[in-house]
C-alpha positions in Angstrom: 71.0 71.0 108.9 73.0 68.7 106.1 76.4 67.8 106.3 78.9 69.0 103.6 82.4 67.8 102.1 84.1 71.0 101.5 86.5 71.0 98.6 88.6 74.3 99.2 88.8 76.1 102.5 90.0 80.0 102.3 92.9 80.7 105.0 90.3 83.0 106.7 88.5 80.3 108.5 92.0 79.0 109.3 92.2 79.9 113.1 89.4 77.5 113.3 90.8 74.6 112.4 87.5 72.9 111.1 87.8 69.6 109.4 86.5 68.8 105.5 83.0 67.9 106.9 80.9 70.7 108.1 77.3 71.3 108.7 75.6 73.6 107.3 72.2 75.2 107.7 70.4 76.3 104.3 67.4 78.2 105.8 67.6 81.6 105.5 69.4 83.8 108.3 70.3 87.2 109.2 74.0 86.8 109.2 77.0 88.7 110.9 80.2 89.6 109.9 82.5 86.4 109.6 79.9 84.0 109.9 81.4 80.9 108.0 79.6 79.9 104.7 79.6 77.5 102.2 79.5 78.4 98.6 79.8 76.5 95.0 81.7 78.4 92.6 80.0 79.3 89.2 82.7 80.8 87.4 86.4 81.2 87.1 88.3 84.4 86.7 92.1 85.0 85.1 92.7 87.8 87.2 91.6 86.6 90.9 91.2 82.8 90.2 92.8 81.4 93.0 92.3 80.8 96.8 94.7 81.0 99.4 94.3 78.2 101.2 95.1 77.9 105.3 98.8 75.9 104.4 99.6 79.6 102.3 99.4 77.6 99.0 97.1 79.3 96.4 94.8 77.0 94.9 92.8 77.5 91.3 88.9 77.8 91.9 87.3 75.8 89.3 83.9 76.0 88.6 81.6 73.7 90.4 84.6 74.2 93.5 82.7 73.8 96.6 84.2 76.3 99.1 84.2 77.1 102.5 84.5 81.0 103.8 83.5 83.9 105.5 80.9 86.7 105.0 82.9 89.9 105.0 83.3 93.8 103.7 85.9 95.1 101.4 86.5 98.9 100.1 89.8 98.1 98.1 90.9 101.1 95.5 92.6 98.6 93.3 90.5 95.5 94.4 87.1 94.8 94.7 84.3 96.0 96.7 81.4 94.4 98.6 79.2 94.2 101.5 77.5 91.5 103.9 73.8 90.7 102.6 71.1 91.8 105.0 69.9 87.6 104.3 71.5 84.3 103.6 70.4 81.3 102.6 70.8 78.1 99.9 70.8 79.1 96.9 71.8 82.9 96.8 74.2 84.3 95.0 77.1 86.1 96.1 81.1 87.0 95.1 84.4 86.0 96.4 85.9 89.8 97.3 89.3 88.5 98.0 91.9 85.5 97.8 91.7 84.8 101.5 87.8 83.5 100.7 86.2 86.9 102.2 82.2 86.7 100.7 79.8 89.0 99.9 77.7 91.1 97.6 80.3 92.7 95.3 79.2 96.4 94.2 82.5 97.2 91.4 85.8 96.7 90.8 89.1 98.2 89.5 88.7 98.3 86.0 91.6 96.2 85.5 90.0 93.2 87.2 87.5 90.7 85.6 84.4 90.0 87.6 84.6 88.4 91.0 83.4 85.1 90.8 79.9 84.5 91.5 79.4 81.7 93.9 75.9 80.2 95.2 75.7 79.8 98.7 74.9 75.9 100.4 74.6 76.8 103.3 75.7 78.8 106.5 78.4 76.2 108.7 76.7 75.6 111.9 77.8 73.0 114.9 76.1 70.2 116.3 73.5 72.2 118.1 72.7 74.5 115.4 74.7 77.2 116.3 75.8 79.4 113.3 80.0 79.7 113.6 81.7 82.6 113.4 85.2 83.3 112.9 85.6 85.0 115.9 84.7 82.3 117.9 87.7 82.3 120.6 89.4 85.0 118.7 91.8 87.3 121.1 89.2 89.9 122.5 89.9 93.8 122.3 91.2 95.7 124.8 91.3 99.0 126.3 94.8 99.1 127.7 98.1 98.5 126.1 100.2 96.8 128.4 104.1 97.5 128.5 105.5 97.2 125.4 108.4 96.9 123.0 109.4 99.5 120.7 107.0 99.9 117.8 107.9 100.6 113.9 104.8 101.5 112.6 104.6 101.6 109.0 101.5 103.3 106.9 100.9 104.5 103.5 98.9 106.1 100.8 96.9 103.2 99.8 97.7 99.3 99.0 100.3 98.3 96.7 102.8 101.4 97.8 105.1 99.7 99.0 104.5 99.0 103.2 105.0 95.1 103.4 108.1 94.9 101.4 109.4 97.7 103.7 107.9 95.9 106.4 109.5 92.2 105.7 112.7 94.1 104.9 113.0 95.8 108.5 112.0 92.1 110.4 114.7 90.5 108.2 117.5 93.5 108.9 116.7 93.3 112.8 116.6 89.7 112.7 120.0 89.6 111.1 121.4 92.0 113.8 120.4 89.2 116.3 117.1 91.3 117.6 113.4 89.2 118.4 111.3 90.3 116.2 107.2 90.1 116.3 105.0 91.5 113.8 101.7 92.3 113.2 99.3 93.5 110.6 96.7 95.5 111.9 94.3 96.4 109.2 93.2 95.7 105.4 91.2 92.5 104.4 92.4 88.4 105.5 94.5 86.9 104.2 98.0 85.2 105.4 100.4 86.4 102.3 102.0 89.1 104.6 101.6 87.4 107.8 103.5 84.2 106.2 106.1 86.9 104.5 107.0 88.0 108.0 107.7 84.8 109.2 109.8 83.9 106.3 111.9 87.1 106.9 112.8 86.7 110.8 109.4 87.8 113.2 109.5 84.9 116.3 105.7 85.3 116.5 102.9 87.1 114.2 99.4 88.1 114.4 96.5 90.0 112.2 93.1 91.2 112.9 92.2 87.5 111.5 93.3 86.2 114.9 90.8 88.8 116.5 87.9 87.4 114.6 87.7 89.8 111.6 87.5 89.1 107.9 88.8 92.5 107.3 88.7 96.0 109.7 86.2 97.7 106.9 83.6 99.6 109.4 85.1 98.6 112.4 84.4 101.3 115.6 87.1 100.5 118.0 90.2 98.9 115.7 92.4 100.8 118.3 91.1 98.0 120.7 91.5 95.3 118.5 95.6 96.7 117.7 96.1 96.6 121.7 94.7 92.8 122.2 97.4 92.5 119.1 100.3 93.7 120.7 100.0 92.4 123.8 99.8 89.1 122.6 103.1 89.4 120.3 104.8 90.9 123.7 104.0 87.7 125.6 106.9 86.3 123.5 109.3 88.7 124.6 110.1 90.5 121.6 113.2 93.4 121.1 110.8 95.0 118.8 107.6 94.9 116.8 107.5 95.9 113.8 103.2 96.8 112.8 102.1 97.0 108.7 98.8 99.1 108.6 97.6 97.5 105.5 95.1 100.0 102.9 95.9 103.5 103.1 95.9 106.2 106.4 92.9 107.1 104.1 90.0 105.1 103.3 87.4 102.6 104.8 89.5 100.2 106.5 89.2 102.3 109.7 93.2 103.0 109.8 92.9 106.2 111.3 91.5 105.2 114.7 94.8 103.3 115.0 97.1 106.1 113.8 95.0 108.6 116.3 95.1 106.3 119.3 97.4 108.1 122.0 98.1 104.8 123.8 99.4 103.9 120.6 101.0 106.6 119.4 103.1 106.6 122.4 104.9 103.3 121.5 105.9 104.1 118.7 109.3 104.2 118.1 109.9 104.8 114.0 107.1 105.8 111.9 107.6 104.8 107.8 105.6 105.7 104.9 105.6 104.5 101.9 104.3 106.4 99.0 104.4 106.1 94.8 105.1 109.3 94.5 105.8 113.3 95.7 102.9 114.6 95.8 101.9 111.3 98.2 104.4 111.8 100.6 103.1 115.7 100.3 99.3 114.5 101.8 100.3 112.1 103.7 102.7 114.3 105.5 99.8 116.6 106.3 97.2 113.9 107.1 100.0 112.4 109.4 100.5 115.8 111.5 96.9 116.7 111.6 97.1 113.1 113.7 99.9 114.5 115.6 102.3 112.2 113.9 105.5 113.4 112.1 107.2 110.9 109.6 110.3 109.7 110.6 111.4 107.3 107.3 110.0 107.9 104.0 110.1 104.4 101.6 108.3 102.6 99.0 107.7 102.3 95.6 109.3 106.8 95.5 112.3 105.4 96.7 112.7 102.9 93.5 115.0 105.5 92.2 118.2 106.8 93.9 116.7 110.1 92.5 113.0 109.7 94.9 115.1 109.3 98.2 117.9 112.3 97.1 114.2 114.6 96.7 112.9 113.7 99.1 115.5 114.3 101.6 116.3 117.7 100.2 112.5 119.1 99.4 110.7 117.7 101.8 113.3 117.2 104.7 112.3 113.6 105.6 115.2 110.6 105.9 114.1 108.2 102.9 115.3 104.9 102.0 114.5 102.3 99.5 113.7 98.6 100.8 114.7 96.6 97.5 117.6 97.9 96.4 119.9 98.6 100.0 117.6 97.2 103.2 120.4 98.1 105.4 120.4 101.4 105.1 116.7 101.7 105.1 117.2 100.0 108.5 119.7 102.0 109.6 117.3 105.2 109.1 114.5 103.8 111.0 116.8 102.4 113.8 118.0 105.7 114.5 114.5 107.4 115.1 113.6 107.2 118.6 113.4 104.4 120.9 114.8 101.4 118.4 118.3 103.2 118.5 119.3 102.2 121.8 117.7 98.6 121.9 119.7 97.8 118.3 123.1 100.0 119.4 
């Protein structure tokens, strides 16, 4: 073991709470999945050059930066993609995958991204006994069974950057507004506290993420359904009129969505189910991925609703409610409201 003075920690060690000084092990290990790792920077990158750090703040990586994260996955369409190594130890070199400080070996990229920046490992963070820490250490364990709970809007999409957590902040701040406790929850994609932090700027009395259950991201994961439960029956400890749940990625794709969206425990609390799409033809598969899951769409929104011309097509082609987050919230709230359970806890 040596001890380390870490320079920049990534918000996805944040639930720890670990102090500036860590020790490290630099022998090589097998590791796991969020095992927390220390890493120098070697490069810098315009396009993902900066960390989110546990305050929220994003903070430039400079090379030479020494860095404190986790060993995670990531399968992002518009991102980047990597694995855990099968090893670890000083001296290797690995990639940051994600702003949050997620680590690993990255395999591509969107073309519209730089490289991730390379980073050489120091050493694996370990405690006084030698003990490898994890960020899961005294994370909120999964579940079987979802206890009582409030009504759920659930809102999913095609992929990432269609539009679900600006409809999702949107809803918390319309139902906070109407004098309704509001919780909220992200239940898949990869760490970070952006949306978390948006949700709590907009209204939610209490938040969570698969972070708080000890995952870097839900890439691979066999029972997220489990991990959603332990999720919302923590946010319902505080009593909440409504929860409204961002299923970050797509209802397609790696991040292991569909166990959530095919969970019948699930399923039956919620209330209001949005999706958000870019365009027609989305809203066209994900209709049909949605009722092969036996789920109907009960709001459509996102970036196809941008125009007044989306939501008037949409209602008239394809028979779904749609309404558009940025430019009139309320009505988009009024829509969801009205579907299901939500309509008699907001009357």
């Amino acid at each position: 073991m040596k001890f380390l003075e870490i320079e920049k920690m990534g918000s996805v060690v944040s639930r720890l709470a670990l102090g500036r000084s860590v020790s490290v092990i630099t022998d090589e290990i097998s590791p796991a999945v969020g095992d927390v790792v220390a890493v120098r920077a070697l490069s810098e990158s315009v396009t993902y050059g900066n960390l989110e750090l546990p305050s929220g703040r994003l903070a430039k990586i400079n090379t030479g930066d020494v860095l404190l994260g986790a060993l995670g996955k990531r399968r992002a369409l518009k991102g980047f993609v990597g694995e855990v190594p099968d090893t670890v130890k000083n001296g290797d070199r690995l990639h940051l995958l994600n702003m949050g400080g997620v680590i690993g070996v990255c395999k591509g990229h969107h073309s519209s991204f730089s490289e991730a920046i390379e980073v050489e490992v120091i050493g694996v963070a370990c405690d006084e006994s030698g003990r490898t820490i994890n960020i899961g250490d005294g994370a909120l364990l999964a579940i079987d069974k979802l206890a009582p709970t409030a009504p759920v809007i659930m809102i999913a999409g095609t992929c990432m950057n269609s539009g679900k957590t600006v409809a999702a902040t949107e809803i918390i701040k319309q139902a906070a507004n109407s004098g309704l406790r509001v919780a909220a929850a992200k239940l898949s994609g990869i760490a970070c506290l952006r949306d978390t932090l948006h949700m709590q700027d907009n209204g939610a009395i209490a938040t969570a993420s698969f972070l708080d259950c000890g995952l870097p991201s839900t890439v691979d994961h066999d029972d997220l359904a489990s991990i959603s439960k332990a999720i919302l029956n923590y946010l319902n400890s505080f009593a909440p009129d409504l929860i409204v749940v961002e299923l970050g990625d797509g209802i397609v794709g790696g991040y292991s969505v569909d166990a959530v969206l095919q969970d019948s425990q699930i399923q039956d609390a919620v209330s209001s189910f949005v999706f958000c799409a870019s365009d027609y033809v989305g809203v066209i598969g994900g209709a049909a991925v949605m009722e092969k899951f036996g789920i109907r769409i009960d709001v459509v929104a996102g970036s196809v609703t941008d125009s007044q011309m989306g939501e008037d097509y949409i209602d008239e082609h394809f028979g779904f409610p749609a309404g558009n987050a940025r430019r009139d919230g309320a009505r988009l709230f009024e829509l969801v409201r009205k579907a299901g359970k939500l309509a008699e806890v907001a009357a």
